[in-house]
Every structure is written in structure tokens, then in C-alpha cells.
N, C-alpha and C positions, 0 to 999 in steps of 0.2 A: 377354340384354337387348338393345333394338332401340340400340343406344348409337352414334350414327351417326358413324364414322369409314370414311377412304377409303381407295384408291387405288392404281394400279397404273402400267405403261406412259407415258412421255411422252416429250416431245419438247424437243426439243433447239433453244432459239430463234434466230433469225436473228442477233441481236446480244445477247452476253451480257456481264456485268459480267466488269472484267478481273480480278477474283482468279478466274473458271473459265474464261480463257482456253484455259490449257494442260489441261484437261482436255478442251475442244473438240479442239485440236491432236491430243493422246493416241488420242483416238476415235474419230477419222479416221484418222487414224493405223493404228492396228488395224482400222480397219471393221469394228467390230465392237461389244457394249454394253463399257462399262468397268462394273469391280468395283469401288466405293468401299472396299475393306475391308468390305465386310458383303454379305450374299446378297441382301440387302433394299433393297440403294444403285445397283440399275442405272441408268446416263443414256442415255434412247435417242437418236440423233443423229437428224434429218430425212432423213437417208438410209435407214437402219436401219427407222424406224419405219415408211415403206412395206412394207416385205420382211415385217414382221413381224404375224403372223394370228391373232391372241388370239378365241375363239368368242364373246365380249364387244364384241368392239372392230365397230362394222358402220362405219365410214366414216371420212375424215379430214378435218378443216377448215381450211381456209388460212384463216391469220390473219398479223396483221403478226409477229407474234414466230414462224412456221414452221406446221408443221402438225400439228395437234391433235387425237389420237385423237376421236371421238366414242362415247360407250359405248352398251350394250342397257342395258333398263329391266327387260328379263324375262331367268330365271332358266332357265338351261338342263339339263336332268335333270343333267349332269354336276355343275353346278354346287349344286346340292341335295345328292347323292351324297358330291362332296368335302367338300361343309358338316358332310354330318350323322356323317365319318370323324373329320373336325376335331374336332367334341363330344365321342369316343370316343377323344381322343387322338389317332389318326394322319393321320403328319404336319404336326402342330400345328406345329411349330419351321419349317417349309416353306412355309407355309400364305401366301403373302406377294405382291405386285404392285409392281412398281418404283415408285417417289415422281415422282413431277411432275404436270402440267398435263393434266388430261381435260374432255370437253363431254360433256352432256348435252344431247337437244331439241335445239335450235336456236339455241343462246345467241348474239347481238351483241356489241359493245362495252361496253353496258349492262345487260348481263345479272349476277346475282349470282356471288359467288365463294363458294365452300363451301369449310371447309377441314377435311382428317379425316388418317385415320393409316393406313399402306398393308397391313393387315389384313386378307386375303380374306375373312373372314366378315361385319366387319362392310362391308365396301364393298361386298357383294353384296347386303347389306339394306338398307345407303341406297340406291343404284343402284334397289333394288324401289320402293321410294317416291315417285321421281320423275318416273314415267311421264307427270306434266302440269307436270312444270317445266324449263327452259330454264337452264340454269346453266353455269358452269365449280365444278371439281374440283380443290381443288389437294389432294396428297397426299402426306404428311409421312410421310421415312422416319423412322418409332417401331421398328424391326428386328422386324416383324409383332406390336406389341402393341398392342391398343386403344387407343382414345384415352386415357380414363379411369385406366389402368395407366401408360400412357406418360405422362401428365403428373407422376403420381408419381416416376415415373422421371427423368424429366425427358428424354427423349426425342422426345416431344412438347411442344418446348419451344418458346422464342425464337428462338434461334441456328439451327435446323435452319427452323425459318419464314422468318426473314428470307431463310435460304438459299435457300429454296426459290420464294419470293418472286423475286429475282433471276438463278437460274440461267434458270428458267422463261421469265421475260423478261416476267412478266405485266403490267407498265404499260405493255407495247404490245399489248397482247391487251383493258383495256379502258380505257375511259376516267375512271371513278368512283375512289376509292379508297378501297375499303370491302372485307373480308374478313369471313367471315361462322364462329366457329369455335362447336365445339358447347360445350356449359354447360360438359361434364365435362372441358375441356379448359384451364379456363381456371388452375387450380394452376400449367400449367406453362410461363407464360409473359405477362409481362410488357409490357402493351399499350402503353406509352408505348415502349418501347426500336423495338419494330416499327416505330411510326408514327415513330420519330426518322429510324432507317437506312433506312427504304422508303417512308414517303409516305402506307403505307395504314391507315388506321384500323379497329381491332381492334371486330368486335361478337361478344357472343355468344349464340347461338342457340339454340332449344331442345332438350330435353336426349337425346329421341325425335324418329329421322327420321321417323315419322311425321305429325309435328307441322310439318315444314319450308314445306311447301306452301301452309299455314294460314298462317305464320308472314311467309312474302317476298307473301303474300297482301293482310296486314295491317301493310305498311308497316315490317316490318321492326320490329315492337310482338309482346312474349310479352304473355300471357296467366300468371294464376297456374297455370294448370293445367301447359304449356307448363315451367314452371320446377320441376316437382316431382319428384324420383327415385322412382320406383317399383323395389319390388322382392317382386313378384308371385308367387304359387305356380309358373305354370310356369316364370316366370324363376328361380327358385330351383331348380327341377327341370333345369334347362338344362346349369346349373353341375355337375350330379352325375357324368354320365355319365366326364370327363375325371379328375376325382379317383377315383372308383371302381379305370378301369385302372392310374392311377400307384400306387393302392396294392396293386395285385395281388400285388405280389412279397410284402410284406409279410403280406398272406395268407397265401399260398403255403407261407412259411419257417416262420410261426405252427402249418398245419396239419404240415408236417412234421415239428415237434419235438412237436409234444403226440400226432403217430402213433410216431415210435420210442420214445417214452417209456412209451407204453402199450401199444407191440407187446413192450418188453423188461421191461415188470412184467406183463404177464399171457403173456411167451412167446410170443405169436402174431398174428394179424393178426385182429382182431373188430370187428364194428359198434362197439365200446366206440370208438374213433380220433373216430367221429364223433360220438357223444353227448358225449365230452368236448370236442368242439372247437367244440359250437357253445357254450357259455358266452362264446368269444372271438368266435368268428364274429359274434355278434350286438353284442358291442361296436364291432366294426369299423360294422355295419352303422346302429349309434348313434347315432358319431360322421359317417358319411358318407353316411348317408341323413335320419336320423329328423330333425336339427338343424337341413340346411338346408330339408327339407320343411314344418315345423313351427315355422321359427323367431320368429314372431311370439307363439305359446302359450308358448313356453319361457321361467321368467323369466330374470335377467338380462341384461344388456345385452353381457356379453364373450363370445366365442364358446367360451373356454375353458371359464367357469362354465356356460354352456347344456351342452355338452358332459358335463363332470364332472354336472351335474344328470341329463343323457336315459340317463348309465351309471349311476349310482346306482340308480334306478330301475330298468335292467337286470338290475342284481346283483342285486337287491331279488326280481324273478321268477326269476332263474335260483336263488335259496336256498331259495324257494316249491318249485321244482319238483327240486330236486335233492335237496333236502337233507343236505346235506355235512358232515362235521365238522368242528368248530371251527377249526381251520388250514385245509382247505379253502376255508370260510368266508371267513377273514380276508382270504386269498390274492385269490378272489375280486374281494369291496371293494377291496382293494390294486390291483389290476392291470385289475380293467375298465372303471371309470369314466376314470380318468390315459390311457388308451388312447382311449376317445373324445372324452376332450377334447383330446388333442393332434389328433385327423384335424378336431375341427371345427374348429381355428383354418385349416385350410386355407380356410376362406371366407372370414379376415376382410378378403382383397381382392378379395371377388367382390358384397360388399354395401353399404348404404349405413348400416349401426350400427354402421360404425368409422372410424377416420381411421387414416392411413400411422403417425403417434407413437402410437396407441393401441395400433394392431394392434404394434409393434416392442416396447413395453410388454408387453403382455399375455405377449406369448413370453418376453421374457426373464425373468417372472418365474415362467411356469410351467414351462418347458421342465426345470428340474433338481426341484422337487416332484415333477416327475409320472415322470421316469427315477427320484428316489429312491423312492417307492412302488412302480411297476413291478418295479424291483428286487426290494424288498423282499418282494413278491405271491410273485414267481419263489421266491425261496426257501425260503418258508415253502410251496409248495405240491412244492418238490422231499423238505422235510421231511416235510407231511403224507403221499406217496408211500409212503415207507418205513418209517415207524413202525407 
């Protein structure tokens, strides 16, 4: 989803508030970035940030608080490449740009202040959007999680804003005092505390960068359209790719026990491994393709019930086409629907049909039904084996 959160590289202002004094001292100190305790919390000093050559970064701009990356608006192969590893899982946990102050265009004193979460994918999609606007960046370390996650988390919160606010040294960078943050951010954090401790008054913006442009166009006024979450066929297809691989192992172990179980009841090694493993295979496939591809036709509203529904349904063809005996059978029902509905609740933080107590809810009331039926499946299919 185009969910516009930022930010990478900054700098390090001329005059900073005295609680990150000593962390100025420190960094100079080392000449070098410092580690906040997190791989995501670099502070780059204005010495530093010269040395330093991100394929992103084309220029730096003096301003009164030091000098201030300038970023590209376009998307360099490499930068597509790592994106599209990131969808796939790798190096997702890496995936990440240090938190502070960037420009875009040409921005002045009067230019707007955007504020996202230091996230390479989605900074590399706001970034694309802005090719005709003039902005500052400020970029919240959320420990490489989107905005939208991170406000849940609380990550992308108050505390780390206000920080960021002041280490930055942004009231001398412009003159207004206006912060510009996106919809999905707004859970985690608390607009009066900001404007209490900083001066700057919290807006928030809409919920898609591509709408931004539109948005500081029009006086800083959304539009209803501007304000509405989408959650679109391919943005649901987006989300697949990364759950896919983290549940490979699970695959994997699924295909290996139902291959020595049938290489040691029929003594050998036969295409049987694989006729019997796609009954599971295709539950997997249920819960982590059909669910979120499809999840507007599916009814219910929990990702669990979608799930236990799109497996039912499964088991339903696979007793069509298998035709099993009764324990078989049972087995079956038992163990392939509980199975898809546990991989679908992995969506319920990648969409807009849940809330953070919903989705906490939904788990803890399925997670032991669907381990006791799974169970259960298991056994009665180790029974119908051997009878």
C-alpha cells in the first residue's frame, strides 16, 4: 500500500536542545555515526554527512540548523530491486534509513514539513511522488516499521516526534509551525503534547502519497476521497509475497512428515508423498493466498472465520476428489480449515477490517480451538493409517 512514511540520513543541527548535547559531544567525539541502541537510530553530524554518498541523496543544503540532505524523486534500478527482495522477505528487518531531517525540490523557510517513519520502501514511494513539490522530511525512527504499524506500536509516536523535532533543530530550518503527518499515523500520537513541548502544530494529511501534492496544493484541505483507506486487489496481493516465505519452513516440515509417513506405510518412496500432501498444501495455500486475494467475497468480517470458511470449502473438494474414509475424512475437516485460518489471521495488520483489540481478540480466542482440532485431525489420521 502506497502508505506514505519516510526517511533516512540527517543531519545534525548547528544548535541542538541540551538533553542531546552530549550525544553531539559523543559523535564527534568518535567521528563517526552513533548507535542509539537500535540499527535504525543513526545521528549523522554535519561533518559526517558530507563524507557520506547515499545513490539517493544528490546535494546538501545549508540551512540555519546545518546541512540538509536533499533527496532524488526517482527510483534507481537498485532501488526497485531491493524493494522488490523486501516484498519477498529479504532483508526486511534491514530494510531501514537513519531518522532526521531531508529536502526535497527546493524547499525555503516556508516550505511544508512532512513527517513519515524511516522505512525504505515506503520512503522510496513517497520520495516518487514528489517530483513537483518542495518540502522538508522529517523521519521518525519507528525501527524500519511503517507508519501505520508503528503507530500501533507506538513507535511512531509522540516522544520520538517531539525528539525528532528538536534534535533536528527544525524551528530554525523554518519559519511556520506546522507538521504535516500522514492519516495512518495519527493512533500514535497525541497532537496537543507536540504542540505543548515544540511550538508545532500537528496536521494530518492524506492517507496516500499520492494524494500529497493535491493536498499542500489545496491549502492544506483533504478532500473525502483523500481520507479513505483503501485496500485494493493488488495491494492485497502485495502483502502475499512476504508471508508466503516466512511460512516456508512450515511447509517444508508439513511435507516431510506426510513423505516418511507414507514412505514407511507403503515401504518406499512413490508419487503417493505428493498426492497426499497436496490436501495440506492447498490449505496452506487457502489461508495465504485465496483470503487475502479474495477478501472482500469471503463473508465474515474476522480473518479467522474468512479463513476456517475458504478451508472448509477446501476440505469440501479435496473429499469430492479423494474420497477417503470416514476417519480420513474427519481428519481432513479437523486439520485443514484451523490451518487456514490461523495463516489468515497473519493479515489482520496488513488491512483495514480490523483494529489492533480486534485482531489481539480474534487470536486469543482462536489460537487453542484451532491447536485442539489440529490435534485432534493428527490423530485420528495417524489412526485411520493403520487400521
Amino acid at each position: 500500500m502506497k502508505l506514505w512514511l519516510i526517511s533516512e540520513t540527517a543531519a545534525l543541527p548547528k544548535a541542538v536542545n541540551a538533553e542531546f548535547k552530549k550525544y553531539e559531544e559523543y559523535r564527534y567525539m568518535k567521528n563517526d555515526i552513533i548507535n542509539m541502541n537500535s540499527c535504525c537510530n543513526n545521528i549523522i553530524t554535519g561533518k559526517d554527512i558530507i563524507q557520506r554518498n547515499e545513490d539517493w541523496i544528490e546535494r546538501y543544503k545549508d540551512t540555519n540548523a546545518g546541512k540538509i540532505p536533499v533527496i532524488s524523486t526517482s527510483l534507481t534500478m537498485k532501488d526497485i530491486r531491493n524493494g522488490w527482495k523486501v516484498r519477498w522477505g529479504i532483508g526486511r528487518n534491514n530494510y531501514t534509513i537513519a531518522p532526521g531531517l531531508y529536502a526535497v525540490g527546493d524547499p525555503t523557510e516556508e516550505s511544508p514539513v512532512l513527517v513519515t517513519a524511516n522505512y525504505k520502501l515506503t520512503f522510496d514511494k513517497l520520495r516518487k511522488t514528489l517530483s513537483k513539490v518542495s518540502a522538508w522530511i522529517l523521519a521518525l525512527d519507528t525501527r524500519g516499521i511503517n507508519v501505520w504499524c508503528a503507530a500501533g506500536k507506538g513507535t511512531f509516536g509522540t516522544e520520538e516526534l517531539i525528539k525528532q523535532i528538536k534534535i533536528t533543530g527544525l524551528s530554525n530550518v523554518v519559519n511556520h509551525r506546522k507538521i504535516i503527518l500522514p492519516q495512518l499515523g495519527a493512533p500514535g500520537v497525541a497532537a496537543h503534547f507536540v504542540k505543548q513541548e515544540t511550538g508545532f502544530r500537528v496536521l494530518y494529511g492524506p492517507v496516500y502519497s499520492i494524494d500529497i501534492e493535491n493536498y499542500l496544493n489545496n491549502n492544506l484541505v483533504k478532500t473525502k476521497e483523500m481520507s479513505k483507506v483503501h485496500f485494493r486487489l493488488m495491494e492485497r496481493l502485495a502483502v502475499i509475497p512476504v508471508e508466503l516465505i516466512q511460512s516456508t519452513k512450515y511447509i517444508l516440515i508439513t511435507f516431510l512428515v506426510v513423505g516418511i509417513i507414507t514412505a514407511l506405510w507403503e515401504k518406499t518412496v512413490t508419487l503417493n508423498i505428493i498426492i497426499n500432501f497436496i490436501p495440506y498444501f492447498g490449505a496452506f495455500i487457502a489461508g495465504l493466498i485465496l483470503v487475502p486475494a479474495l477478501l472482500p467475497f469471503i463473508p465474515f468480517r474476522s480473518f479467522s472465520l474468512k479463513g476456517l470458511f475458504t478451508g472448509l470449502l477446501w476440505s469440501v473438494i479435496v473429499y469430492l476428489i479423494y474420497n477417503p474414509d470416514i476417519l480420513t475424512a474427519f481428519s481432513y475437516f479437523l486439520i485443514l480449515p484451523p490451518v487456514a485460518a490461523f495463516l489468515a489471521m497473519n493479515y489482520t495488520g496488513a488491512s483495514t477490517f480490523t483494529s489492533p483489540a480486534g485482531a489481539k481478540l480474534e487470536v486469543k480466542y482462536t489460537f487453542i480451538p484451532a491447536a485442539a482440532a489440529i490435534f485432534s485431525g493428527i490423530i485420528l489420521r495417524g489412526i485411520g493409517a493403520f487400521i
